[in-house]
Structures are given as C-alpha cells and as structure tokens.
C-alpha positions in Angstrom: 0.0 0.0 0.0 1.5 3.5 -0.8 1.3 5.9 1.7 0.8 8.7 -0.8 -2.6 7.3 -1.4 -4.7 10.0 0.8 -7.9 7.1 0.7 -8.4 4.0 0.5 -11.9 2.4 0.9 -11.6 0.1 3.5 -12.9 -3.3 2.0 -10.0 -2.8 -0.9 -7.6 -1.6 1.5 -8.0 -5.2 4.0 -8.1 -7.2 0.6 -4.6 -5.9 -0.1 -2.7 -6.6 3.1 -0.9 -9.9 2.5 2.0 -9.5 5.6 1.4 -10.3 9.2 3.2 -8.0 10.7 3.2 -10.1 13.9 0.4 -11.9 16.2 -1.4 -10.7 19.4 -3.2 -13.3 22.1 -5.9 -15.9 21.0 -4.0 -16.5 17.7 -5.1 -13.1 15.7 -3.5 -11.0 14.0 -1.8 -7.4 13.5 -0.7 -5.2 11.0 0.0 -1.6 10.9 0.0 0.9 8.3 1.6 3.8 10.4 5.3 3.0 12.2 4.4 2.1 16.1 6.3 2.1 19.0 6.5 -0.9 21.2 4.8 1.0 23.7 2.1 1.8 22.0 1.8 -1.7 19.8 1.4 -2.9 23.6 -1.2 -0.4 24.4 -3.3 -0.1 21.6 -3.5 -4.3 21.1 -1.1 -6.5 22.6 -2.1 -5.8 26.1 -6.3 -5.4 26.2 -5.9 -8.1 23.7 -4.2 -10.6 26.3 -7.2 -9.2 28.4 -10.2 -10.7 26.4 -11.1 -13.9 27.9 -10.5 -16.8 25.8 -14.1 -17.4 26.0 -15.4 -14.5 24.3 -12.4 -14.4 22.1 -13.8 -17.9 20.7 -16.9 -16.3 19.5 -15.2 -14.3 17.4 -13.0 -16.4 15.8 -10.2 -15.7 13.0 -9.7 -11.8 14.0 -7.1 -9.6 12.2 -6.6 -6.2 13.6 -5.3 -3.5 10.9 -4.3 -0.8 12.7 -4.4 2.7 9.9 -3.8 6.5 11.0 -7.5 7.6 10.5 -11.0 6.4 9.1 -12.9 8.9 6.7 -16.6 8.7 6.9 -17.3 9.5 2.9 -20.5 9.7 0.7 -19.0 6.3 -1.1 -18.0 4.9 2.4 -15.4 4.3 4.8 -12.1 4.9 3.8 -8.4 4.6 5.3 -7.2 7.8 5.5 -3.4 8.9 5.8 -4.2 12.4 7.4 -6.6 14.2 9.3 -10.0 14.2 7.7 -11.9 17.3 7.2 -14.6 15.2 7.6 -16.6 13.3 10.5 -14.4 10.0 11.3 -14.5 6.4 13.0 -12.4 4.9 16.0 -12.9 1.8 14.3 -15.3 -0.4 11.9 -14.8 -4.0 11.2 -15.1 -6.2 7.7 -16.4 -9.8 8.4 -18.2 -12.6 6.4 -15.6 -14.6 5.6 -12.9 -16.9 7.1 -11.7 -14.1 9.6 -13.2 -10.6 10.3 -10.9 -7.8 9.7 -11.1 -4.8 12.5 -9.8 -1.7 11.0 -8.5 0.2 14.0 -7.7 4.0 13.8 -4.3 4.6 15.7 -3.9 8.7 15.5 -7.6 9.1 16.4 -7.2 9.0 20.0 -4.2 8.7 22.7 -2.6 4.9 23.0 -4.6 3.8 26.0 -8.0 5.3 24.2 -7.6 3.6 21.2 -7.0 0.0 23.2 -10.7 1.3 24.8 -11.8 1.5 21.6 -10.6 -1.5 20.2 -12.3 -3.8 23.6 -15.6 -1.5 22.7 -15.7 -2.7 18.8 -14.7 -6.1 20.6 -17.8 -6.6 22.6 -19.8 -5.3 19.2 -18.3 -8.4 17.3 -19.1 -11.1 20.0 -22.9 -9.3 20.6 -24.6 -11.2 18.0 -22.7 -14.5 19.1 -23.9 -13.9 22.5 -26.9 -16.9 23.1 -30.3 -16.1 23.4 -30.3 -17.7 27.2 -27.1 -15.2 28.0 -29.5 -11.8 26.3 -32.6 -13.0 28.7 -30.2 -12.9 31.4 -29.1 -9.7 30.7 -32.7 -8.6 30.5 -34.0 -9.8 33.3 -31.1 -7.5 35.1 -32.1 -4.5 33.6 -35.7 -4.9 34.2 -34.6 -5.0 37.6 -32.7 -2.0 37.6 -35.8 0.0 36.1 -38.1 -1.2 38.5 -35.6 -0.5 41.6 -35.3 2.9 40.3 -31.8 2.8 39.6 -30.2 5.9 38.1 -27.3 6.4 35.5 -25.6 4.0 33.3 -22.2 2.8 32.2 -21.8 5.9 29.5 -23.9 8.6 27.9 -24.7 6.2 24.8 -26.5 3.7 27.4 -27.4 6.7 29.6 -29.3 8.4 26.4 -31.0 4.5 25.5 -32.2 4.2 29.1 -33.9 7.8 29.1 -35.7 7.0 25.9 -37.3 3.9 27.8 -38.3 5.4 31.1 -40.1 8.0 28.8 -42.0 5.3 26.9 -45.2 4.2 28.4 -45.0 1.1 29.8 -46.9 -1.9 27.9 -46.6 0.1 24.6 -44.9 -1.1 21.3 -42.2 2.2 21.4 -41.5 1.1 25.5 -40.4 -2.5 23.6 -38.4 -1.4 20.9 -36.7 1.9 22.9 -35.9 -1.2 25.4 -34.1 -3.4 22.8 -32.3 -0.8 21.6 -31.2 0.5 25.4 -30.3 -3.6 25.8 -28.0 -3.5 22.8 -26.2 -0.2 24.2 -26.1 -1.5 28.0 -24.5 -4.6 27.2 -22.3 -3.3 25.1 -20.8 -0.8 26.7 -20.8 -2.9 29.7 -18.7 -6.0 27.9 -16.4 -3.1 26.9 -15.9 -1.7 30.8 -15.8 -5.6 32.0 -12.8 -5.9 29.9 -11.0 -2.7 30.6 -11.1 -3.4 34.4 -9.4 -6.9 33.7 -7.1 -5.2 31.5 -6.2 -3.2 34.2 -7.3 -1.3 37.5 -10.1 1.3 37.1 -11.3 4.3 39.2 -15.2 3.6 39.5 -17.3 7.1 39.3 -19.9 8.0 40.7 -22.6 10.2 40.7 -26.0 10.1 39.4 -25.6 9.8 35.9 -22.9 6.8 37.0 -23.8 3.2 37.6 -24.2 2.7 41.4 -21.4 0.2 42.2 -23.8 -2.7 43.4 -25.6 -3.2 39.9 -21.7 -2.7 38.9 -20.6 -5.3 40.3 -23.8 -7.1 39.6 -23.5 -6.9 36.0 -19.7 -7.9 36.1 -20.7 -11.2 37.9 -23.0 -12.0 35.3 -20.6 -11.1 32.6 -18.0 -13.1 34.2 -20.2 -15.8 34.4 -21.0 -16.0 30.6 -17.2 -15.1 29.8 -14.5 -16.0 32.5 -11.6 -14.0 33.5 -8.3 -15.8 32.4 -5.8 -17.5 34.6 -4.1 -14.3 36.1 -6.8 -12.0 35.7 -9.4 -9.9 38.7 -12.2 -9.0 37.9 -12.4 -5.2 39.9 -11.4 -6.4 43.2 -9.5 -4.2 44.5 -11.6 -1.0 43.0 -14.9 -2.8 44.0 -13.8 -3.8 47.5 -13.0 -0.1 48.2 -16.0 1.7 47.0 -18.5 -0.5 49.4 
C-alpha cells in the first residue's frame, strides 16, 4: 500500500494486506499501516488483547486487527485515510463474512490507552450477535430490575441516552419495547467493553447520578464473568470494588 494514497476504501484496503506484521493473544493478528512504537503496539492491542477472555475471544474467531492512521466517513463509504479528515471520522469499523473478520483500527484518532478502549468496545460489538439467546434473557432480566428499583445512570452517555428513551416510553406500549431493545444493545455493550478494561487493568469507578451505582456494577460484572471468565491471572475489579462499598 502506498502511503501517498490520501484514501483508500476500507474493503479494498484489507483485501490488499498480504503480511502479518506479527500476532497478538488468541491466535489473531496485526498489522500496521503507520510505524508504532512498542509501547504503543502494547497499548493499543497486545495488552487489552491478552485481556479478552478466551471465551469471548472464541466467539469471534479468526480476527485480524489492521491498525491505519484515520477512518474517513465518505459519501462512497469508509475509507483509510493517511491524514486528518476534514470530515466526521471512525475509532474503528470491522469487515467480516468470511474466514476471519478484519477490524480496521484508527491509531492517531485518539491517545494509545484510548484507542486500546476502543478497540475492547468494537470487541464486545463483534461477540454481541454471538452472544446466546439464554445469556441476552439474562441480561434482561437485570435490567428490568434495575428499572423497576429505580436505579439511576448507566455505564456511558450512549447507554445513559438508551435508558432515558425507555423510562419515557409508556410502559406496555410497542415504542417502550423497541426503545428497550435498543437501550439492551447499548447497556450490554458498553458494559462488555468496561468488563474488559477493568481486567485489563485497574479502574477508578465514578460516581454520581448519571454513573452506575457500584452494586448493579458489580452485579453486571458477575454476570458477565459468568457467561465469559476472567483468564488465569486475571481480577475482575477487586480491589476498586472492594473499596467503593
């Protein structure tokens, strides 16, 4: 690929990369586009990578992270970009449908630790529709008791926004079931995402009333840990749990 190339849709640009530039945990792979220091090759992907439990890496399968200096959001699609877009851009979108998925992982977009956030958070999209229809009920079932104990905030403004839209739905009606689905799919994403950040490494809870109160916290790691174990070395929020209660 030449680096002259200002943009590069991103379905031609995966289809070109032939090298692996080297391999992360559960057997995926990495390349890069831009030159990255160890530091941040271990920040962006080797480390939250190693973090994933093997069990939700499974799901996924064949995985090969492309990490690329910006994604353009353009009329014809998205495109690899090799500078700043004037235009709106991604932290990350992902190719799949065939023998491995591709994530496409913007590496100048954020900070190093931000852009390892980001790639967990496109993570827990990719093993979402491979979750099992017992593990979604379960998840339900917890946030229906977390709207009927009252319980304020959420994990992030996204899930925050979803769960406003269903307590102003009136209950029984079709919108209160379909602003609930759609607050489901944000809730236990986001959550998957912050379940995996605290076991790649420790995490200052917040609080306040647009926050998660730490009991349905720790709740909703449980569960998570339940469907998806830590791995052999790995806590899940001990220490920071332990000292909020």
């Amino acid at each position: 690929m030449k680096a002259q190339v200002e943009n590069v849709p991103v379905d031609e640009y995966a289809a070109g990369i032939q090298p692996v530039l080297s391999h992360v945990a559960h057997g995926w792979e990495l390349h890069s586009a831009v030159l990255l220091t160890p530091a941040e090759e271990r920040t962006m992907v080797r480390e939250p990578a190693q973090a994933i439990p093997d069990a939700l890496a499974a799901r996924i399968g064949p995985l090969r992270i492309l990490a690329v200096p910006f994604i353009a959001c353009c009329k014809s699609g998205d495109s690899v970009s090799f500078t700043k877009p004037e235009a709106e851009t991604h932290s990350a979108v992902w190719l799949d449908g065939g023998p491995r998925t591709d994530l496409i992982l913007a590496s100048r977009e954020f900070d190093a630790h931000d852009t390892g956030f980001e790639f967990l958070a496109t993570v827990a999209q990719l093993v979402l529709p491979k979750m099992t229809s017992q593990e979604i009920d379960a998840y339900s079932e917890l946030l229906n008791d977390e709207l009927q104990q009252g319980v304020k905030g959420e994990i992030d403004q996204d899930a925050l926004d979803a769960k406003e839209a269903v307590l102003k739905a009136r209950e029984g009606s079709a919108q209160r079931e379909k602003t609930f689905l759609a607050y489901r799919e944000s809730s236990l994403v986001s959550t998957l995402a912050e379940y995996m950040h605290g076991l790649w490494h420790d995490v200052q809870i917040r609080v306040g009333p647009e926050h998660l109160p730490v009991p349905q916290l720790r709740r909703r790691m449980t569960l998570l840990a339940g469907f998806f174990p830590p791995n052999s070395g790995y806590e899940l929020f001990a220490r920071e749990v332990a000292k909020d209660e």
